[in-house]
N, C-alpha and C positions, 0 to 999 in steps of 0.2 A: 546224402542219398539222392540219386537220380530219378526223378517224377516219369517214368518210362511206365511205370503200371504192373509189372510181374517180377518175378526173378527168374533169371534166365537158367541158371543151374546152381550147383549148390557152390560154384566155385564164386558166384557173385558174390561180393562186398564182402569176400573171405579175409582180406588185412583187417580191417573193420571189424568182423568176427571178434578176432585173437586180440583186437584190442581192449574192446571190451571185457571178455573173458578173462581177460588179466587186470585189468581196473576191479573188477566184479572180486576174482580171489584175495588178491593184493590189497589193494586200496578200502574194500568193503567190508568185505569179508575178515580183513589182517591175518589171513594166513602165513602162520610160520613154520621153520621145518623142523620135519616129524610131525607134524598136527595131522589126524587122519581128518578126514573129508570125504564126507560121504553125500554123493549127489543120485539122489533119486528121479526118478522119471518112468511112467506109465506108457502104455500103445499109443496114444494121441501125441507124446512127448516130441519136438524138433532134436536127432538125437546132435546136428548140427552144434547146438547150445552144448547137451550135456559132454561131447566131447572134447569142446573148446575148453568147457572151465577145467576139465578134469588136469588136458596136457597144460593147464597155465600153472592148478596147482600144483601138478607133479616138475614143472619146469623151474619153481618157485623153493621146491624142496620139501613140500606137503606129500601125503600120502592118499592119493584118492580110489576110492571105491567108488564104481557106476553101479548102480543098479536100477533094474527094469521089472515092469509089473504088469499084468493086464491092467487095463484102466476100470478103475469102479464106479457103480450104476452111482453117487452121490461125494460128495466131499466129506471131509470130516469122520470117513468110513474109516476105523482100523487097519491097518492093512496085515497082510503074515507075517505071522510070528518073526522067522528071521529077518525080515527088513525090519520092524521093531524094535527086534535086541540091536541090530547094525546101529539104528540114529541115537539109541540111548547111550552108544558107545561113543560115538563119534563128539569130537572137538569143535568139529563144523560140520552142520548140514545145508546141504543146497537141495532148496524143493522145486522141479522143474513140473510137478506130475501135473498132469489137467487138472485128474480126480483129487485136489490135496487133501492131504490128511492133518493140516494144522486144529487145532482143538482139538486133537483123539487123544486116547489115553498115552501111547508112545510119544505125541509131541508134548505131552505133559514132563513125561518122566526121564524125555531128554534133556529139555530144559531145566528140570532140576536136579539132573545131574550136571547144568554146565554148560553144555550145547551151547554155542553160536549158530543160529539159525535165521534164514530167508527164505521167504514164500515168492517162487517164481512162475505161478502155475501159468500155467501153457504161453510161456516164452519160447518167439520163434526167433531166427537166425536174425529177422529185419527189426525186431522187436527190439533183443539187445539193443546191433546196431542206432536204432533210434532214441532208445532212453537210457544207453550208458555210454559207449564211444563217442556220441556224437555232442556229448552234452559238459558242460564244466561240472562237472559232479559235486566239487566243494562250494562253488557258486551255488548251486541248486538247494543243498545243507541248507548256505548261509542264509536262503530265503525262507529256510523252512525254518529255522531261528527265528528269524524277525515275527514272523505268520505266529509262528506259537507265544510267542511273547505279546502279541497284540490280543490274541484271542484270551492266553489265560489271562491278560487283564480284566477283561472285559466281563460284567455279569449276564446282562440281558440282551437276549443273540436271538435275530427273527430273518429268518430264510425266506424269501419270495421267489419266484420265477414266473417266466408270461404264461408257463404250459399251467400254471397253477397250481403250484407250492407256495402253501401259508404255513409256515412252524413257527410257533416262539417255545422258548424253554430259557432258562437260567442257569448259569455255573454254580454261582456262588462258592467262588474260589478255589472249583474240579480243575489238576492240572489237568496240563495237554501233550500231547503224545508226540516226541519227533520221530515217526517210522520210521523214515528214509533216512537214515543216518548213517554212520561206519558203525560197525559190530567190536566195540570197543569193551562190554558185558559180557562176562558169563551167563548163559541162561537167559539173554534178554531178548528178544525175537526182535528182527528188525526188519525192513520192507524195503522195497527199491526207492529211489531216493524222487522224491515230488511228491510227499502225504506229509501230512499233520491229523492226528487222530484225537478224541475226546468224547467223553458226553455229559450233555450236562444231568443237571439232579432228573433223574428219569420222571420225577412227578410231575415236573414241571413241563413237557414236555405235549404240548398238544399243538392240532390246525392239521393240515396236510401237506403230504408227500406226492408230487404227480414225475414219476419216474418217465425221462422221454429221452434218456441216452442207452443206456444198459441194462440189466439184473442176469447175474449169472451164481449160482444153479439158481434152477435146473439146468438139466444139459443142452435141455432142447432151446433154450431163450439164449443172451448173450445181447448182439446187437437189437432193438428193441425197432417193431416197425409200426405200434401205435403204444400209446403212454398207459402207462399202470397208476393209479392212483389210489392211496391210503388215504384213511382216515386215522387220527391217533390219536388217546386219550393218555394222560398220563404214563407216557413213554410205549405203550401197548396198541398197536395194531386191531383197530375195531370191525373195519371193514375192507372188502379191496374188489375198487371197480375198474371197468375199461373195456377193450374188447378182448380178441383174441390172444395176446403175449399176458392180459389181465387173466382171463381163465386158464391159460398153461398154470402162471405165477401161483393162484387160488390155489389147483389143485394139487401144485405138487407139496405149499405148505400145509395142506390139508392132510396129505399121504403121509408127513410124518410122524402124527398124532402126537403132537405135544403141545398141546392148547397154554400152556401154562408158561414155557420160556421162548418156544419156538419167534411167537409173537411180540418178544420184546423189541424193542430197539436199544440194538448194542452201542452203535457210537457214529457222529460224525464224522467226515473225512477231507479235505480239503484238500485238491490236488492242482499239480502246479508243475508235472515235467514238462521243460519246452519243448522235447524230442517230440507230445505228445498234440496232437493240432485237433485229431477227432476221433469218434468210437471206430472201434474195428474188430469187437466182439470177444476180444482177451480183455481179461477183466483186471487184472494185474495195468495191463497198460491202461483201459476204458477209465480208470479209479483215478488215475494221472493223467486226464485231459485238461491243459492247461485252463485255469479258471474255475473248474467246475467243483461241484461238492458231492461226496459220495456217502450213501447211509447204510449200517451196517444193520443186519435183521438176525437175531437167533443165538448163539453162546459169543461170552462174551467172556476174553479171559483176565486176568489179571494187569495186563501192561500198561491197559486200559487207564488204570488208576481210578477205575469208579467202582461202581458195584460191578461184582463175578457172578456168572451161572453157565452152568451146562444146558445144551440144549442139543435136540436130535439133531439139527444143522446148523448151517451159517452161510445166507447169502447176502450181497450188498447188491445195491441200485444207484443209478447213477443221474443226476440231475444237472442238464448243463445249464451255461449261462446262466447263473443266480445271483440276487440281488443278497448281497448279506450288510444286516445293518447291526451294529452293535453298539449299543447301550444308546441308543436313537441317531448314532452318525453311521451314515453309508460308507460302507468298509468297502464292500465289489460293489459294481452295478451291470449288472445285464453280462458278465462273467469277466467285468474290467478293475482290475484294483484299482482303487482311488485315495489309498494313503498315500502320501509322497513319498515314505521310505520303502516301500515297498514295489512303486513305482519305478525309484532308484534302480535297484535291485533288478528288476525285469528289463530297463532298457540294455543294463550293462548281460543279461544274458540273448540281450538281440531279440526279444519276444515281440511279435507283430503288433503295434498298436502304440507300444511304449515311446 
């Protein structure tokens, strides 16, 4: 992609587009023919995206259904009945919508019907572009292999940052998540590719979170332009200071009145797309800034592999450049990997620094 600062119309980096769009059905997704596919998308939706993937899958010999929604006041909101029946039907879903509806009851009842599903909320045209066409995608897996196999080894995991994140917590031998993978499962949800997901035993789980890349929802946050900081007891959210993006954050966990799961901490995230350099206020991408670690607040569902609960919502937050040390040896530092295979790994995807 050319560093020019805008897009000039929608016909910019349209090869790019369709290339991605077809890595994404094909290669990710593994859409086969006759498979319906159904890709949803909201009023905020780029319809750029959802018309790419539709003609890659229908060029591929899939069967794709678009569908469009007004966008809703939260995530995780149910959405109409007939877009509900649609995903519980569908072989593949593709989620582009801002508002997503991952954790409702139809993303439930899709997935145990079967559904191959990704969450792509507010993917734009540059967005693909940046963290599928442009990137080795199986490369990118294969680092997410290594990352997960170093972490689920590991028991004792302490998060630092300069903005002032202190967490320690413990596995004690909780697997770990490869989100970003091919949609090789029925029923298994899987993510763009540059996350590794977990959490450790939730009791274990205290120090602070000081948020100074992201948090999105609410709607009104996203890009973060002074830091949110938690406090956390035994995996649960005790207090949350800062200034102004701190009292958006306060008040809208407050609005949803569920003191009891809202306030959990669902799971760490460790992201690592190269496509991805810095925040830019989509959270799908903000989650995959290379280096950084992202924490997830509120329902937490099965994939996870630790404990499950429902909860009125689900936002995550974003912490860059973090020191992770595990089981007393500095794993990153300051957002730099410092194992050697892992190391490896980054220089052969060209990654600055490596």
């Amino acid at each position: 992609m050319f560093a020019i600062g805008m897009e000039m119309r929608d016909e910019y980096m349209s090869y790019e587009l369709v290339k991605g769009a077809l890595t994404l059905v094909r290669d990710v997704m593994l859409v086969k023919p006759g498979e319906n596919v159904v890709i949803t998308g909201d009023s905020c939706t780029d319809r750029r995206v959802t018309e790419a993937a539709a003609g890659a899958a229908y060029a591929i010999g899939g069967q794709p259904t678009v569908i469009y929604y007004p966008t809703a006041p939260n995530s995780c909101v149910e959405p109409y009945a007939p877009i509900a029946a649609a995903v519980e039907r569908a072989d593949v879903w593709i989620e582009f919508t801002y508002s997503y509806v991952m954790h409702s009851p139809c993303f439930r009842a899709a997935l145990d019907a079967g559904c191959r599903y990704i969450c792509l909320t507010g993917m734009d045209a540059m967005m693909m572009v940046r963290t599928i066409s442009n990137i080795d995608y199986g490369l990118v897996i294969e680092l997410g292999e290594t990352l997960q196999r170093h972490v689920q080894a590991s028991d004792e995991v302490i998060i630092k940052s300069e903005a002032g994140t202190n967490l320690r917590g413990r596995n004690r031998g909780r697997r770990v998540r490869l989100s970003g993978r091919r949609a090789t499962e029925k029923g298994y949800p899987v993510m763009l590719a540059g996350q590794i997901s977990w959490n450790p035993i939730e009791e274990t789980i205290e120090g602070s979170i000081v948020f100074d890349g992201a948090i999105w929802p609410p709607l009104e946050l996203g890009k973060l332009s002074s830091p949110v900081s938690l406090t956390l007891k035994e995996g649960r959210i005790l207090d949350i200071k800062g200034g102004r993006d701190a009292e958006v954050f306060k008040r809208w966990m407050e609005g949803l009145d569920d003191p009891e799961n809202m306030y959990r901490l669902a799971h760490y995230s460790l992201g690592f797309n190269p496509g991805v350099t810095g925040i830019t206020g989509r959270i799908v991408e903000d989650e995959r800034v290379f280096g950084c670690i992202e924490f997830g607040i509120g329902s937490q569902g099965k994939s996870i592999m630790a404990k499950e609960w429902a909860a009125a919502g689900h936002t995550d937050g974003i912490v860059l450049n973090p020191t992770i040390i595990l089981d007393g040896t500095v794993y990153e530092e300051n957002g730099v990997y410092r194992h050697p295979e892992v190391r490896e790994i980054c220089k052969k995807l060209g990654v600055s620094g490596y």
